[in-house]
C-alpha positions in Angstrom: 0.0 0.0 0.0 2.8 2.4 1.0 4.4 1.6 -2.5 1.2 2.6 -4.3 1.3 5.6 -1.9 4.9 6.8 -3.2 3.7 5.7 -6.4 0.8 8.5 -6.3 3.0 10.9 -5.5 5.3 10.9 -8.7 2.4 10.7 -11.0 1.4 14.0 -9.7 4.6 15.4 -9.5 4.7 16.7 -12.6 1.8 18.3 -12.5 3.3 20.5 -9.5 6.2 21.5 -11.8 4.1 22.2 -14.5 2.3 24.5 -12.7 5.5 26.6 -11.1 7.2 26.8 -14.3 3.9 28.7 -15.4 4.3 30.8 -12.8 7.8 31.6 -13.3 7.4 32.1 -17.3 4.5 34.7 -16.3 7.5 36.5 -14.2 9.8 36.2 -16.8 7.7 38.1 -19.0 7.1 40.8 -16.8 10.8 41.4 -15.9 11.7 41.7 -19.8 8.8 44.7 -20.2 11.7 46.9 -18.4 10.7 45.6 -15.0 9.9 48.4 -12.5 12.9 49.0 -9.9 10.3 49.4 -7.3 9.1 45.5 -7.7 12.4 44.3 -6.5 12.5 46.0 -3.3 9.0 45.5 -3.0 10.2 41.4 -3.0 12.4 42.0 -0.3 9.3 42.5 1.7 7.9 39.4 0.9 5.8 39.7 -1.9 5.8 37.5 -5.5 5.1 39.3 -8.4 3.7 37.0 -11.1 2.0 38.8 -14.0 1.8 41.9 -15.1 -1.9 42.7 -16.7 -3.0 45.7 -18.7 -5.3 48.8 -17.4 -6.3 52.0 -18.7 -4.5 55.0 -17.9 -1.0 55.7 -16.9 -0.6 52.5 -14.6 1.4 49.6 -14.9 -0.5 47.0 -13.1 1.0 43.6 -11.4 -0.5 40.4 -10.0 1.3 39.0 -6.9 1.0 37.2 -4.3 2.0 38.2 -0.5 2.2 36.0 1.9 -1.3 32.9 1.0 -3.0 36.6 -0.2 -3.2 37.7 -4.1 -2.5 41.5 -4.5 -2.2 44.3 -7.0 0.7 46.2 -7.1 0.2 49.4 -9.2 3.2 50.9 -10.6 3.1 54.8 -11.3 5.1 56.6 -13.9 7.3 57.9 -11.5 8.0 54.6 -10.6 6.3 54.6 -7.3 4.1 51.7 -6.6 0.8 51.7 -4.9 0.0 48.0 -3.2 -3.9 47.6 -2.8 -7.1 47.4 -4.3 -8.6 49.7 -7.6 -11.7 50.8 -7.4 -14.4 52.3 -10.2 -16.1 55.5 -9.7 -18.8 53.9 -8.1 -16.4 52.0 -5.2 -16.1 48.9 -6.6 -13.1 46.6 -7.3 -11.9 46.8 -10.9 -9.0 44.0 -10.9 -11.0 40.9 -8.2 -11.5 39.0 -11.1 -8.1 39.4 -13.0 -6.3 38.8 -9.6 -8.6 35.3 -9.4 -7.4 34.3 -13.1 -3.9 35.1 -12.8 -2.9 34.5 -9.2 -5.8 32.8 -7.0 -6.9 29.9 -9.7 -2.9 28.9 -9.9 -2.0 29.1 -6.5 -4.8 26.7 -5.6 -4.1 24.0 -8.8 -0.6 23.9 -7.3 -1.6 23.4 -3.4 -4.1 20.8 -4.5 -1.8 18.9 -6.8 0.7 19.2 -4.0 -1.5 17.5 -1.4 -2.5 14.7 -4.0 1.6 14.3 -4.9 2.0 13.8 -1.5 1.9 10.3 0.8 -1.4 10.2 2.8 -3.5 7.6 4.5 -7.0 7.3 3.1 -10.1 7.7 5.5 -13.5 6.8 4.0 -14.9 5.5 0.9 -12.5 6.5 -2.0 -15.5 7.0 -4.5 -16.8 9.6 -1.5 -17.3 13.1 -3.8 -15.6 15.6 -1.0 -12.3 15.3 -0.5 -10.5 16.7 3.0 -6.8 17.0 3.2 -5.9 17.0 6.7 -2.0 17.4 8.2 -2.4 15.0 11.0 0.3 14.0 14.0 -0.8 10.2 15.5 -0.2 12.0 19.0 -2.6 15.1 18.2 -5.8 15.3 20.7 -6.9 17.9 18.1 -6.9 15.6 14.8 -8.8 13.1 17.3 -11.3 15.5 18.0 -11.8 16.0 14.1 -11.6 12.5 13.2 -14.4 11.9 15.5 -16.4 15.1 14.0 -16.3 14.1 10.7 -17.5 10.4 11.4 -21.2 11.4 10.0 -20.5 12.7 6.7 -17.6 9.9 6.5 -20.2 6.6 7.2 -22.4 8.4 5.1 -20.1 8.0 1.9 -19.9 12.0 1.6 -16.8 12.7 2.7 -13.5 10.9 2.3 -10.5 12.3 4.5 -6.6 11.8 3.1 -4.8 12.4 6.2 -1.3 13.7 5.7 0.9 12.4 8.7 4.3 14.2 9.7 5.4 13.6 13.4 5.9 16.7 15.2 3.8 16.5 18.9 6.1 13.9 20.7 9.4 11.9 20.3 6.9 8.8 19.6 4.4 10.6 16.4 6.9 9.7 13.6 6.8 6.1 14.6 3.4 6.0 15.3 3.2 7.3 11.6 5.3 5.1 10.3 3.2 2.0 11.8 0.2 3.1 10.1 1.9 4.1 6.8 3.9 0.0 7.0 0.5 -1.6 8.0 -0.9 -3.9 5.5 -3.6 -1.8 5.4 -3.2 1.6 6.5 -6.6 2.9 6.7 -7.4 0.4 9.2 -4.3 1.2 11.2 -5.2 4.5 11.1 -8.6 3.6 12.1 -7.1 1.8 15.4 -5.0 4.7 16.5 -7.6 7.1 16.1 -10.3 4.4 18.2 -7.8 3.9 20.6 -6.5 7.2 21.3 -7.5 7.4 24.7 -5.4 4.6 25.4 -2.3 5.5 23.8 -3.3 4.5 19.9 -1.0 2.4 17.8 1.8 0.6 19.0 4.6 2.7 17.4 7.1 1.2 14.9 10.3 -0.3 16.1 12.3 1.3 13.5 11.4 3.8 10.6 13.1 2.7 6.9 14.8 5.8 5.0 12.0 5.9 2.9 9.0 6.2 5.2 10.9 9.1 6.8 11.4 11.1 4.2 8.0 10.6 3.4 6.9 12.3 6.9 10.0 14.8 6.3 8.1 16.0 2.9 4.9 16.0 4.2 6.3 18.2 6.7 8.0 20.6 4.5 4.4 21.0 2.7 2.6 21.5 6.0 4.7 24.7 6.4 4.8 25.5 2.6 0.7 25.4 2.5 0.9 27.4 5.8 0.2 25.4 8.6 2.2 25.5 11.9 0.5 22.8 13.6 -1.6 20.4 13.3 -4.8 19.5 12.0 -4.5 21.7 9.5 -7.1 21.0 6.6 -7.4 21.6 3.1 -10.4 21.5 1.2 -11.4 22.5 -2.4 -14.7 24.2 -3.5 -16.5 23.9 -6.6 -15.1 27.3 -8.0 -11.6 25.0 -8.3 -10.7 27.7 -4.7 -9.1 25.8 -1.5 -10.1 27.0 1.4 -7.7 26.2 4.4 -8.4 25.7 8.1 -6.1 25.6 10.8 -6.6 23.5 14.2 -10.1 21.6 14.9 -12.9 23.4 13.3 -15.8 25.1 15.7 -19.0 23.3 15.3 -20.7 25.6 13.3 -17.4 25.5 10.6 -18.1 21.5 10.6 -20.5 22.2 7.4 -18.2 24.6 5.8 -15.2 22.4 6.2 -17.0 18.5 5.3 -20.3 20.1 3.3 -23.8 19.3 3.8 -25.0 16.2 5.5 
């Protein structure tokens, strides 16, 4: 199963690159229009630039990205730049819908073909129509409290949970990982920890292999890269092709904005 699991991962690998090399080509092609000074030191900061679009007027107008957020960045002929939203005459955004297009929409094809590149346990009916992404530690009270949340929509076949495991709460969470991810069947292993949580879950591993480390070392390294800091921290996609993300255990009245109607 774990084979299968690292098998997944390349397969969607190259949709990841495919993506950032978009991304970067977009960049390129804004730096040779005589990139503006001011977008260099504005990267310093912390922001991306990715596109530059066209307006009316005397503007130069960029798409970027700071921090999870997409921004405008307008670019005067001085070569001052203004960081914020347009509006029309009437106070409306002008450039929402261009920002979605150019930044939002790509941003969230890479995160979700990130999470599907990357090794998770499988929760649920596979054929289930919503899936949940969810960076989850064996040792976490909080991923129990989900896992237990979500058992309605997941008996009922309408929501199937990929749980992403790094081990990050105690000395024992990586080889509590790595005896679900080297179980014959993982879902069911993962099924025991989370049942038997109050009493310690899964007997951890005796030993992790290379691979099933660096497996929990990536998985890690994407937790921080989708912007997590702990753990749950859940991922879901709406119909617009837009992730929505979610850190720790959802309130109650989140529950249906997180797993969808039951």
């Amino acid at each position: 199963m774990f084979s299968k699991l690292i098998l997944h991962r390349h397969l969607y690998a190259s949709l990841s690159v495919v993506v950032s090399l978009m991304l970067m080509a977009s960049c390129s092609q804004a730096e040779n229009a005589e990139r503006p000074k001011v977008l260099q030191a504005l990267e310093t900061q912390g922001l991306h630039v990715v596109q530059e679009f066209d307006i009316s007027g005397d503007l130069r107008a960029f798409a970027g990205v700071a921090g999870y957020q997409p921004v405008a960045v307008y670019v005067t002929s001085d070569g001052s730049a203004i960081v914020g939203t347009r509006l029309d005459a009437s106070g409306e955004p002008v450039d929402a819908e261009m920002l979605q297009n150019l930044v939002a929409t790509p941003m969230s094809d890479k995160t979700w073909a990130q999470l599907e590149a990357a090794t998770w346990v499988l929760d649920g009916n596979a054929d289930a129509p919503r899936i949940v992404y969810t960076f989850s530690d064996a040792n976490c009270p909080y991923c129990n409290r989900f896992w237990q949340a979500a058992r309605p929509w997941v008996d009922a076949g309408k929501v199937q949970l990929r749980h992403v495991f790094v081990g990050v709460i105690k000395a024992d969470s990586s080889a509590k990982a790595a005896a679900i991810l080297q179980a014959p069947d993982p879902s069911a292993a993962l099924l025991e920890n989370e049942r038997k949580f109050a009493q310690g879950g899964i007997t951890p591993a005796k030993s992790i292999p290379a691979e099933v480390q660096k497996a929990l070392d990536d998985n890690q390294v994407l937790m921080g890269a989708t912007g997590f800091r702990g753990t749950p921290g859940i991922v879901v996609r709406e119909s617009d092709g837009q992730v929505n993300k979610f850190n720790g255990m959802p309130r109650q009245e989140q529950l249906v904005e997180v797993l969808g109607e039951l």
